[in-house]
N, C-alpha and C positions, 0 to 999 in steps of 0.2 A: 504494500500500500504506500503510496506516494507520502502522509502523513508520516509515517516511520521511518523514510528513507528522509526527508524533512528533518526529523526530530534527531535522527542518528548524525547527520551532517552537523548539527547545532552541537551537542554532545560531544563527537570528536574535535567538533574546534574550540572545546572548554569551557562550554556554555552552563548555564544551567537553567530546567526545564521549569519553569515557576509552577508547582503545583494547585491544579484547579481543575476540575472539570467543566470542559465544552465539547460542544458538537461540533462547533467551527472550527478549531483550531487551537493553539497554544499559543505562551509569550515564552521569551528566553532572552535572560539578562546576563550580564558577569557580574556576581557577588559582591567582589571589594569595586568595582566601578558604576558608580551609576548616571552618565552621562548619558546612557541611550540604554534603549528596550526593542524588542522586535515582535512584532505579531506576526506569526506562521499557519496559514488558514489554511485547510483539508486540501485545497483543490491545489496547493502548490504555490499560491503568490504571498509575497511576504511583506513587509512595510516597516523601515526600522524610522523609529521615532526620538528626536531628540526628549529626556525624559523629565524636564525642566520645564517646556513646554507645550508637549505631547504634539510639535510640529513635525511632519514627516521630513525625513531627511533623505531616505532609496525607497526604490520599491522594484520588485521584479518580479519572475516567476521559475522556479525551478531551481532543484539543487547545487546547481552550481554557480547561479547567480545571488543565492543565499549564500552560498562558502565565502565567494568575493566579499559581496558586502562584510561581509562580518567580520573578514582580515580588515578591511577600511575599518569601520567603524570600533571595534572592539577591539582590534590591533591583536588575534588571534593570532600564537605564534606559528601555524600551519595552515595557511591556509591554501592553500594547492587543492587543483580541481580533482585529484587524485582520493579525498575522501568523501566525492559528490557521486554518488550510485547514478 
């Protein structure tokens, strides 16, 4: 399922998956930084948000367009398309 390969991308690049239940999708933040947030919806598109002002910052669709952004924005130390299913 597209959602899990989503969530797994997030995860390998040292994210963490903010516990809650939805249908729609998930958020994932880094812990000690809270500069930004990302929303990850079932279907694949994602939206990372400055989280000061809950302005969007990216937005795109698919794993490996979420691995990018998240090396930008979170400064993930791996972000190579190599862990986008």
């Amino acid at each position: 399922m597209l959602s899990d390969i989503m969530r797994s991308v997030a995860r390998n690049a040292g994210l963490t998956v903010v516990p809650y239940e939805s249908d729609l999708g998930f958020t994932v933040v880094r812990e000690d930084d809270d500069r930004y947030f990302c929303f990850v919806l079932n279907s694949g598109e994602w939206q990372v948000h400055r989280a000061d002002t809950a302005t969007m910052v990216a937005s795109g669709s698919g794993p490996a367009s979420l691995l990018a952004a998240l090396g930008e924005y979170f400064e993930v130390a791996d972000a190579s398309p190599r862990n986008a299913a």
